[in-house]
C-alpha positions as CSV (number, residue, x, y, z in Angstrom):
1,X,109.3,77.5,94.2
2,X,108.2,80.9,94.8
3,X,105.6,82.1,92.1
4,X,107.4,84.8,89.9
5,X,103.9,86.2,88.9
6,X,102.6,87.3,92.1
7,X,103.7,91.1,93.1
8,X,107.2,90.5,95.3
9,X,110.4,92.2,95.9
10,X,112.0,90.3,93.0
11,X,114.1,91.6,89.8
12,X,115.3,89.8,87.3
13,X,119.3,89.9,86.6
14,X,119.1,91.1,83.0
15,X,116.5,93.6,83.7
16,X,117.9,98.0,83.9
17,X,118.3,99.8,87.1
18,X,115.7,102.1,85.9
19,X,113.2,99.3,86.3
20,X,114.6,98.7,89.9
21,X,114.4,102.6,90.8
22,X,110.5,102.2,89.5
23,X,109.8,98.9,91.9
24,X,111.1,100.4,95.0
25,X,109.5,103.4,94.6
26,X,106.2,101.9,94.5
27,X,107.5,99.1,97.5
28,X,107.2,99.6,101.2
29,X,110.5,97.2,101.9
30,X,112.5,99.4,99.8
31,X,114.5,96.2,98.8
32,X,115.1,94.2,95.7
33,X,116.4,90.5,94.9
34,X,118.4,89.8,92.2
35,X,117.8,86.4,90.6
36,X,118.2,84.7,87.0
37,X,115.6,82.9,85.0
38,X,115.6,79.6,87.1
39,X,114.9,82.0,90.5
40,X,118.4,81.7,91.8
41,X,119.3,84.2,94.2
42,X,122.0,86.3,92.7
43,X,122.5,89.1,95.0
44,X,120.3,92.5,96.2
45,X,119.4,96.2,95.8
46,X,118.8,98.5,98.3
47,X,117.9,102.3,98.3
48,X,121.2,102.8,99.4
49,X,122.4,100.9,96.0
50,X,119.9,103.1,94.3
51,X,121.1,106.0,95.8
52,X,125.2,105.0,95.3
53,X,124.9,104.6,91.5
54,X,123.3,108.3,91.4
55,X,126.0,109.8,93.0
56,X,128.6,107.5,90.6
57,X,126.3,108.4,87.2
58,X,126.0,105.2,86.6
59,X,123.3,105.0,83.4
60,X,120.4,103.6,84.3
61,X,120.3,101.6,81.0
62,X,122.6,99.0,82.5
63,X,121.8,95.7,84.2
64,X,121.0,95.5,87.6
65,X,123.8,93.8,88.3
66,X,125.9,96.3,87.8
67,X,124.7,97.9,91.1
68,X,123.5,95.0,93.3
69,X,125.1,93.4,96.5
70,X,126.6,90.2,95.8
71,X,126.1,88.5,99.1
72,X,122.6,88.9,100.5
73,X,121.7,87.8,103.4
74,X,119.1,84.5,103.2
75,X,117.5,81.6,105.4
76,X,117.4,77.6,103.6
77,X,114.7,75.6,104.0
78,X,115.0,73.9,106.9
79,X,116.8,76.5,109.0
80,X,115.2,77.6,111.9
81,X,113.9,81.5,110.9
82,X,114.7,84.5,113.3
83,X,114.9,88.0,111.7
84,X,116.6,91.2,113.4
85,X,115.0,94.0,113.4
86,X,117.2,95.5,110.8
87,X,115.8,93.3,108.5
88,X,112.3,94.2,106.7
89,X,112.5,90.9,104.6
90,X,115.1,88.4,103.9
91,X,114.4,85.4,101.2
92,X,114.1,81.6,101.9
93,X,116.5,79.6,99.6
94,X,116.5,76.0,98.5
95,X,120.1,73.7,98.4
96,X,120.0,75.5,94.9
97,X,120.0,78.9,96.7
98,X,116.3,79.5,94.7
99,X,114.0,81.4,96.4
100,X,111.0,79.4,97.3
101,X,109.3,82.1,99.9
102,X,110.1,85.4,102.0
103,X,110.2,85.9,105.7
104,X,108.7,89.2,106.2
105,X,109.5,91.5,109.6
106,X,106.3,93.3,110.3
107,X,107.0,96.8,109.2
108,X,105.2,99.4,111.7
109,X,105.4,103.0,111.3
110,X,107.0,104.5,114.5
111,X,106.6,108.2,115.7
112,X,109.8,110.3,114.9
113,X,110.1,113.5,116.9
114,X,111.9,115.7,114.4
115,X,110.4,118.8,113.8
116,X,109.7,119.4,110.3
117,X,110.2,123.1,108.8
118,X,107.8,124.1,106.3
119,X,108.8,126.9,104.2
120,X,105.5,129.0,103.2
121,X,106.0,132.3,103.0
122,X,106.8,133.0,99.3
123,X,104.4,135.1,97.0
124,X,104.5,132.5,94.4
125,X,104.9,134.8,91.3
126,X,105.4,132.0,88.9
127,X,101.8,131.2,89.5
128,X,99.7,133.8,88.7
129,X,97.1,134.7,89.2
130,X,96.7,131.6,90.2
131,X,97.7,133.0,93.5
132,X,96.8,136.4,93.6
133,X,94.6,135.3,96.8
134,X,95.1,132.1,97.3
135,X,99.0,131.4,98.3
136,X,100.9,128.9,96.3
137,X,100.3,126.3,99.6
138,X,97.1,126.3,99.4
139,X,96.3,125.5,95.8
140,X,95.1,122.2,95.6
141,X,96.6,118.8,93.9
142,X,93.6,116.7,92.8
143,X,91.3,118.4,95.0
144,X,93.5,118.4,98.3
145,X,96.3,121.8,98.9
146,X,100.2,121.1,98.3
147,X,100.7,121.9,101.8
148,X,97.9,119.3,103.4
149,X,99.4,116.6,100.9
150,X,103.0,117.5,102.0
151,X,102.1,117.0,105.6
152,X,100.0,113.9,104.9
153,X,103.0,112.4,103.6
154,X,105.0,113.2,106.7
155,X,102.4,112.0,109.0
156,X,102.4,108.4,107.4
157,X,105.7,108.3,107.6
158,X,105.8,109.0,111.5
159,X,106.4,112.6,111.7
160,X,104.0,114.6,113.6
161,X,105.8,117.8,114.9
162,X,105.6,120.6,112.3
163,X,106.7,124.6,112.2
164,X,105.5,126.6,109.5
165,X,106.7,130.0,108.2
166,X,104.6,131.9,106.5
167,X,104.3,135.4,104.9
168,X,102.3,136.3,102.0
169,X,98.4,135.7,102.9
170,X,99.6,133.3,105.8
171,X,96.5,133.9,107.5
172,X,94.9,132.2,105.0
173,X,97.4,129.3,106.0
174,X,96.5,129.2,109.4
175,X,93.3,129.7,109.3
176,X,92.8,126.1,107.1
177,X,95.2,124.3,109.2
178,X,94.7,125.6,112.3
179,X,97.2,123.7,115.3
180,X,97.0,120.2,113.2
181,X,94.2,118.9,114.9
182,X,92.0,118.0,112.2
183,X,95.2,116.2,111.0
184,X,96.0,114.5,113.8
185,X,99.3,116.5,113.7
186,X,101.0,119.5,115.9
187,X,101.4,122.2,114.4
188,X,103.0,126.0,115.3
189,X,103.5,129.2,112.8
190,X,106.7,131.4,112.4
191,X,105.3,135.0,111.3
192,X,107.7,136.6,108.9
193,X,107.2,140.3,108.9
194,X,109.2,141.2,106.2
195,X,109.9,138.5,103.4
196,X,113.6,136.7,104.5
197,X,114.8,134.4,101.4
198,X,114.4,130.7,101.3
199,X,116.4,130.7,104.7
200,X,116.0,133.6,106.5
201,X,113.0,132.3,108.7
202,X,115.5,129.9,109.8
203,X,117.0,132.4,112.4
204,X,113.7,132.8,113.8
205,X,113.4,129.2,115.4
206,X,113.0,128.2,118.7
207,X,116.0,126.0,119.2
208,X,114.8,125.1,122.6
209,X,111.1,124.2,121.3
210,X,113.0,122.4,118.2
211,X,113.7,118.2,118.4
212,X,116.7,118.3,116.0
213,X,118.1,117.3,113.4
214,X,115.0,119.0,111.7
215,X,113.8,118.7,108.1
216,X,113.4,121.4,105.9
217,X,111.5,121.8,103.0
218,X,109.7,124.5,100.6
219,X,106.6,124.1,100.9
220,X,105.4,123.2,96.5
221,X,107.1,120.1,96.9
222,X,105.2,116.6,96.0
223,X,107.6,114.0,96.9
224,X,108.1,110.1,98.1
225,X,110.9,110.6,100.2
226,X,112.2,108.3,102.7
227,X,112.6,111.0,105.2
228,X,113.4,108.3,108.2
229,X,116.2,107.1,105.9
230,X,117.0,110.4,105.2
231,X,118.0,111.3,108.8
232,X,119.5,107.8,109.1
233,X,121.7,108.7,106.3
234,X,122.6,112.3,108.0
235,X,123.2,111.2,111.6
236,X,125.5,108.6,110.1
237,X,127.7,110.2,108.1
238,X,127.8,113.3,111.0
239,X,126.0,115.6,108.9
240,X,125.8,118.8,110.2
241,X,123.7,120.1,107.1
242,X,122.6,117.3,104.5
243,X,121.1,118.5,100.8
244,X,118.9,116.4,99.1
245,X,120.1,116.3,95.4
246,X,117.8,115.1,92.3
247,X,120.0,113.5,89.1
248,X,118.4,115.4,86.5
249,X,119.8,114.3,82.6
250,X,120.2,116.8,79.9
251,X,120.2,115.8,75.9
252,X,122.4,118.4,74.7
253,X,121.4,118.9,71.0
254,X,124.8,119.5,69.7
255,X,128.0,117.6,69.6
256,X,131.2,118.2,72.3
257,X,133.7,119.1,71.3
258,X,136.7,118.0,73.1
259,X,140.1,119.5,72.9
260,X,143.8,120.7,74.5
261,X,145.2,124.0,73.5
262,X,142.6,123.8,70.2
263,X,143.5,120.7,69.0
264,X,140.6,118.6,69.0
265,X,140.9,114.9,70.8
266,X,137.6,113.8,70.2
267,X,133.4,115.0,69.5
268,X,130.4,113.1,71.3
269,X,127.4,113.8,69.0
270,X,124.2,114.8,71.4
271,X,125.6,113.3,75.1
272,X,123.7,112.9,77.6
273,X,124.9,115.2,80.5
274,X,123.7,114.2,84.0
275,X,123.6,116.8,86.7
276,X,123.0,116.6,90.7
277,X,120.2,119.6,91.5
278,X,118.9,121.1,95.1
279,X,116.1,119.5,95.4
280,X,114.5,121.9,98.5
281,X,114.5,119.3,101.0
282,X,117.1,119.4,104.0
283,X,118.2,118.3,107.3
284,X,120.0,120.8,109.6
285,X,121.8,120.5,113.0
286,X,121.1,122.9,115.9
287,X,124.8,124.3,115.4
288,X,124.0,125.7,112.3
289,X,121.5,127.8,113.3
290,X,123.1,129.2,116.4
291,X,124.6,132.5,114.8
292,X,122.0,133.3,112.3
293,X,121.1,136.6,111.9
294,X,117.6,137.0,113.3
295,X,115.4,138.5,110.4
296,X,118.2,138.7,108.3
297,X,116.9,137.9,104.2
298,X,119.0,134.8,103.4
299,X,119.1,132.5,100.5
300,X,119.4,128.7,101.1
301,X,122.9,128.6,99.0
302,X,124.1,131.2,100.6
303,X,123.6,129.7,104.0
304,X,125.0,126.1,102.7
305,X,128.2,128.2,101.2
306,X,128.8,130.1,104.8
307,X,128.7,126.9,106.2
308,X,131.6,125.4,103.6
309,X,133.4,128.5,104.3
310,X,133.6,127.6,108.1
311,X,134.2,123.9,107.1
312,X,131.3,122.4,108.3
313,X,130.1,118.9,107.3
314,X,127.9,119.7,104.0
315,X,126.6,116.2,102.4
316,X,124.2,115.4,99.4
317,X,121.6,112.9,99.8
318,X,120.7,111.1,96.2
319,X,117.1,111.4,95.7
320,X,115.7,108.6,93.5
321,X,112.2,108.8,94.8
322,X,109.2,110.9,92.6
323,X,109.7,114.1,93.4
324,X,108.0,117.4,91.9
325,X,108.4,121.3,92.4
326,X,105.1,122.2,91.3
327,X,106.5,126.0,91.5
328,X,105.7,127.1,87.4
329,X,102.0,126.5,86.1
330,X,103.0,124.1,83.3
331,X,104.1,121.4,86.5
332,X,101.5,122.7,88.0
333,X,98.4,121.5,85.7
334,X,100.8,118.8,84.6
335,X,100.2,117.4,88.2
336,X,97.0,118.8,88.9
């Protein structure tokens, strides 16, 4: 029988999803088995079941089961083993459907072509002085800048092309990065010669230089995205503009009151109030970019409502993964 002690992608059936959300984030397979105290395979958990019980609220105080697939895929014994390529790992079973072992694909890290939009052009107010000459980019995160960390990240996961706006003491941006070399990544600079908004550099693009869908991001975020699963999830569902959304949960300190016409139906001391946020990371189609104003300032949300206004497929992306905006100076030495 397979030894429950030794790290592995297994969760037990009576354990919370919380505790699931904090073992994928830290595994590469991004995949969980379900199993009860005798190893019996129950069912599974994927980042798309993760991502699913985000975008349904459900608390993540209640049992895994509540969330998992009830008919995983698994080999016995004595059955001759071939895994598709679609599969990272898939569990060996016993005639008592326990898992004895696991049958592993080996997981390699292919290129992806995407550009990747890096939005660094802001003056980083929040921060000072912190950034009165050093731009909010370029402040370091345990000894290594936001921005070299954010591209680190990208390179491990496969991306290598990457466009960067910048504004506010760019120079000082280019000048440390450079083309990428030192990185081992490509890299090319959009000037902005007048600030623009969150958006507004996206009119100034090269769409013929661009490998789209691209990913967009501000440039103070510290996260453990899955961005390959991330375009997956936006070429699938025809995504013409996809928003990654964080579930942040409120304690309000008071209790509801609900009621109809004043008449009170019921009060919920203190709930807990759960709310989808923009997390800053996006992935945009060519065709959304085509009529942008060039230089014109733009806001993200008013680009994502002009685009609902033309009724243009607009979807949110559950982030479970860490993720940090290290954009006020309490995150900031939180992190640092």
């Amino acid at each position: 029988m397979y030894d429950l002690k030794k790290k592995n992608p297994i969760i037990f059936k009576d354990q919370k999803i919380y505790h699931a959300v904090d073992k994928i984030n830290k595994s590469k397979i991004k995949t969980l088995f379900v199993v009860d105290k005798k190893n019996k395979l129950l069912g599974s958990i994927s980042s798309g079941d993760i991502r699913r019980s985000i975008t349904n609220k459900i608390d993540s105080n209640q049992n895994v089961q509540q969330i998992m697939f009830k008919k995983p895929k698994y080999f016995l014994k004595k059955q001759k083993i071939k895994i598709s390529n679609d599969l990272i790992c898939i569990p060996i079973v016993n005639k008592k459907k326990q898992i004895i072992d696991f049958q592993y694909n080996q997981i390699v890290t292919k290129e992806k072509k995407n550009t990747v939009f890096l939005m660094a052009g802001g003056k980083g107010k929040r921060l000072l002085p912190l950034t009165k000459k050093t731009p909010k980019p370029l402040l370091k995160i345990k000894g290594v800048p936001i921005i070299e960390k954010i591209i680190l990240n990208f390179k491990k996961q496969g991306f290598k092309n990457f466009l960067i706006s910048v504004n506010y003491l760019g120079h000082k941006i280019k000048k440390y990065l450079g083309d990428g070399k030192k990185l081992k990544v490509n890299i090319s600079y959009i000037d902005e010669k007048k600030y623009l908004g969150t958006a507004g550099s996206l009119s100034l693009i090269n769409l013929n230089k661009s490998i789209f869908p691209i990913i967009v991001t501000n440039s103070d975020l510290i996260s453990e995205i899955d961005y390959y699963n991330l375009i997956l999830y936006h070429t699938t569902k025809n995504s013409e503009l996809t928003i990654c959304a964080k579930n942040k949960i409120f304690q309000m300190p008071y209790g509801e009151i609900f009621q109809i016409n004043e008449k009170v139906r019921n009060i919920i001391e203190k709930p807990t109030i759960h709310h989808l946020v923009n997390a800053g990371v996006y992935v945009i189609n060519k065709s959304i970019l085509k009529n942008l104003e060039k230089n014109e300032k733009l806001m993200m949300n008013v680009l994502i409502n002009r685009q609902l206004k033309k009724n243009k497929k607009v979807y949110s992306y559950p982030v479970y993964e860490n993720w940090i905006d290290i954009g006020n100076k309490t995150d900031f030495y939180n992190y640092r």
